[in-house]
C-alpha positions, 0 to 999 in steps of 0.5 A, a space after each residue: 592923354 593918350 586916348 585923345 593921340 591914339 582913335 581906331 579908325 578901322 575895325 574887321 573881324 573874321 572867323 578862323 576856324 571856330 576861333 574869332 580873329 580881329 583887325 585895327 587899325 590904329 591912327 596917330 592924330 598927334 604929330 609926334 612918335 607914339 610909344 605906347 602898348 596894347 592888348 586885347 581882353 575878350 569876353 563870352 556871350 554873358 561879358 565874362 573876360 576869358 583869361 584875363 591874365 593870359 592876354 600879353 600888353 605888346 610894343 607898338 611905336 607909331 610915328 606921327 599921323 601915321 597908322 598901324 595895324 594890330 591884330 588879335 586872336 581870340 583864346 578860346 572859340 567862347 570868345 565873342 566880344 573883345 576890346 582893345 587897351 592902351 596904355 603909355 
């Protein structure tokens, strides 16, 4: 049920160097604490992942209707698509 607590509602995307970095802000819709992780898997052009395994699942604990925002860098500059993950 956490993808029904947890929505993005605001999503930037910047080139640093050749490297892409990304922003999210996730939203809290229930009201209470969440404690749950997160990551980032990032694909080239033909939706290859790039280093599946090398991309950490982070802490984040978000209080009830609240927000926070996450950031990623891409591992490589073939890097072009990326999604995010949740888990509890």
């Amino acid at each position: 049920l956490l993808y029904s607590r947890v929505s993005i509602v605001e999503l930037n995307q910047r080139l640093v160097g050749d490297m892409t970095q990304v922003q999210a802000t996730l939203e809290n819709n229930w009201k209470f604490q969440l404690d749950f992780q997160y990551k980032f898997k990032w694909f080239d052009d033909n939706g290859f992942e790039i280093n599946p395994e090398g991309q950490p699942w982070r802490q984040l604990v978000l209080p009830g209707r609240n927000q926070a925002n996450v950031q990623g860098v891409a591992p490589n500059p073939t890097a072009t698509k990326f999604e995010i993950w949740v888990r509890e």
